[in-house]
C-alpha positions in Angstrom: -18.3 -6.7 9.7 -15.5 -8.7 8.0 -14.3 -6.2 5.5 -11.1 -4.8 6.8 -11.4 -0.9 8.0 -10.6 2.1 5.8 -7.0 3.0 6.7 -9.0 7.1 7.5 -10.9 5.1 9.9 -7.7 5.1 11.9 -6.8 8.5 12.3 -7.4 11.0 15.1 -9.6 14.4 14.6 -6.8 16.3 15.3 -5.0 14.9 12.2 -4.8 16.2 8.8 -4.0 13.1 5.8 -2.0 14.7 3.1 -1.7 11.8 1.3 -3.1 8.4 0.9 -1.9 5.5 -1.4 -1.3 1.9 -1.9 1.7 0.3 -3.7 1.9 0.3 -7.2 0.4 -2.1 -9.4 3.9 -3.6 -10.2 4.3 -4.6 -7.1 1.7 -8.0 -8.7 4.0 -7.9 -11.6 5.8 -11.3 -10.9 2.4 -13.2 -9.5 0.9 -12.1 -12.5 3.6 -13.2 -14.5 3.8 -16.6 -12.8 -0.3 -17.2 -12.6 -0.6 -16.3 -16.2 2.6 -19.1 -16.5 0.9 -21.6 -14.4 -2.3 -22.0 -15.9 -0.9 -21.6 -19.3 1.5 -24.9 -18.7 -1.7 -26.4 -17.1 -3.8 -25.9 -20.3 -0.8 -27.3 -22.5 -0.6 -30.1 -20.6 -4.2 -31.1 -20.0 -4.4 -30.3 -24.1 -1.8 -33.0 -24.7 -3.2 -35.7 -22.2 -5.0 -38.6 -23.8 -8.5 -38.9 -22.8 -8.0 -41.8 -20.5 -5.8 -39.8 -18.0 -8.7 -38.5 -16.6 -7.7 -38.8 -12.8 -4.1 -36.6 -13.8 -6.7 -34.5 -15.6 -8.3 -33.6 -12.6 -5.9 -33.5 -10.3 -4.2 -30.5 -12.9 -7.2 -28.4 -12.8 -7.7 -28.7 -9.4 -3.9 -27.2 -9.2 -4.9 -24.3 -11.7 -7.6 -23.7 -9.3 -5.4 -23.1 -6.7 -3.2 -21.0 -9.0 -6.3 -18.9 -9.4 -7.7 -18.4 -6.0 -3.6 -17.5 -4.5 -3.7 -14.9 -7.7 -7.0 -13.8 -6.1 -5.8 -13.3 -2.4 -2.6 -11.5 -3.4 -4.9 -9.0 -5.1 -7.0 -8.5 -2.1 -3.8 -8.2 -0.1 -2.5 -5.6 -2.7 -5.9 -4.1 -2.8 -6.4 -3.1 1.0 -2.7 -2.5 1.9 -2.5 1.8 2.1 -0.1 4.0 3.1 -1.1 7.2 4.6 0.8 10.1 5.3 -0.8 13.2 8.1 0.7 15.9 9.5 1.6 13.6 12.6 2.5 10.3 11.5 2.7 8.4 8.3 0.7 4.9 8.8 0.4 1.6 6.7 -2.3 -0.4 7.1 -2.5 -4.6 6.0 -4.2 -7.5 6.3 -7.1 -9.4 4.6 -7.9 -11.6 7.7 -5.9 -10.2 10.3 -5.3 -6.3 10.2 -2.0 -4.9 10.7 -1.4 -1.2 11.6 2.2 -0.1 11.0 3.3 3.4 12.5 6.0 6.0 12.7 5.6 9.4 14.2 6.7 12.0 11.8 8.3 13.9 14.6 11.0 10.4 14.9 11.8 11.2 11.2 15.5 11.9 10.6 16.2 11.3 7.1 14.4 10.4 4.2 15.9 8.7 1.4 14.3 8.4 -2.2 15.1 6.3 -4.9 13.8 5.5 -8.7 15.1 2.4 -10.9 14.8 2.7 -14.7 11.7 0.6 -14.3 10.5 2.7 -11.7 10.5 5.6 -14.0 9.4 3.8 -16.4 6.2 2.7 -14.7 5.9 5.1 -12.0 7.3 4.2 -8.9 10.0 4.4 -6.4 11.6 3.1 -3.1 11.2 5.4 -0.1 14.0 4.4 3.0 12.6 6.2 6.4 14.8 6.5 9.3 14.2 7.5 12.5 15.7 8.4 15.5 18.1 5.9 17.3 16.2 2.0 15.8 14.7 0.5 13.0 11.1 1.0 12.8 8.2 -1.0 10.9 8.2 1.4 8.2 12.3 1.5 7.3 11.7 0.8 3.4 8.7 1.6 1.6 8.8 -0.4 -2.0 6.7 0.2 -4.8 5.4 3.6 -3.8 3.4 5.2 -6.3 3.8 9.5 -6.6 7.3 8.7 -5.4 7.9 12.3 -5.3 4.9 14.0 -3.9 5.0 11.6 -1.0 8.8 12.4 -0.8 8.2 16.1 -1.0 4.9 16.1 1.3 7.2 14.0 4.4 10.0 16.4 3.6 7.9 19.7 4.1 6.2 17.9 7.5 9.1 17.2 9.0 12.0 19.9 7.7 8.9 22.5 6.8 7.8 25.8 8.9 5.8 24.8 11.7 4.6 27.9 11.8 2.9 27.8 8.5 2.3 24.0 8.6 -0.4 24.8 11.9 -1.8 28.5 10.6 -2.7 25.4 6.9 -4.1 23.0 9.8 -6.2 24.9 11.3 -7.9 26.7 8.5 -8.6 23.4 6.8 -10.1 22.3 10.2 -12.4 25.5 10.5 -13.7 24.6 7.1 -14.4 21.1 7.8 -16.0 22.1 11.1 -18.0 24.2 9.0 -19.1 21.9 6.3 -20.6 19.8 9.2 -22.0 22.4 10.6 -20.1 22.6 13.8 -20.8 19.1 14.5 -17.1 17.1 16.0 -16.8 13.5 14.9 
């Protein structure tokens, strides 16, 4: 009831996801960085206080606290945040408390721009930039994208691919999930 939904429970029956993924684990790099900071400095200085500073004492720990449960909620965030890519659209989905469902038809796509850093090939990541015809949409610039390529090369073939062979793939992959269920539509 309170869980955010699975970005798949967003899609329609007559889409096909190709791919499905949520920023790289770099993305946390600084917060964990700076968490791991924080509560280091806190146990420093809460080492070095004398016993009768209780009150500062407790008003420190009460701050790493706080370091810990922010650390927590980015994670989350992190941690539902997905970006899916079907034959008709490629979607983003956020939110912990509020859900936020970000959107751009594949058929707007114009140009697709791709981009690794060292650290990016280092770690395994990459920046995506997704234009579209005539504005800017929600999903301009896509940081952090893990399988840089794949999802590069999956939006390429979907949007400058044969539509031909693009629908004969569709529909054969919908016969055989059809038939898995036994004929049964969602």
């Amino acid at each position: 009831m309170f869980a955010p939904r699975d970005s798949d429970e967003y899609l329609l029956d007559s889409e096909r996801r190709v791919i499905r993924v949520r920023l790289h684990w770099a993305f946390l790099a600084w917060d964990i960085f700076e968490a791991v900071a924080l509560l280091a400095v806190a146990v420093m200085v809460s080492y070095l206080l004398p016993p009768s500073m209780w009150l500062l004492q407790n008003v420190l720990w009460y701050a790493a606290l706080f370091v810990v449960l922010r650390f927590a909620y980015l994670v989350l965030s992190w941690w539902v945040e997905r970006i899916v890519v079907t034959d008709k659209r490629v979607m983003m989905t956020t939110g912990i408390i509020t859900t936020k469902v970000l959107m751009m038809p594949i058929g707007k796509v114009t140009d697709l721009t791709y981009k690794r850093t060292l650290g990016g090939r280092l770690l395994g990541y990459g920046t995506m930039v997704v234009e579209s015809a005539g504005q800017i949409q929600a999903l301009n610039k896509i940081d952090y994208l893990p399988k840089a390529e794949q999802v590069y090369d999956a939006i390429s073939e979907l949007v400058f691919g044969d539509k031909e062979a693009q629908k004969a793939r569709f529909s054969m992959s919908r016969a055989q999930r059809l038939a898995t269920r036994g004929g049964k539509t969602r």
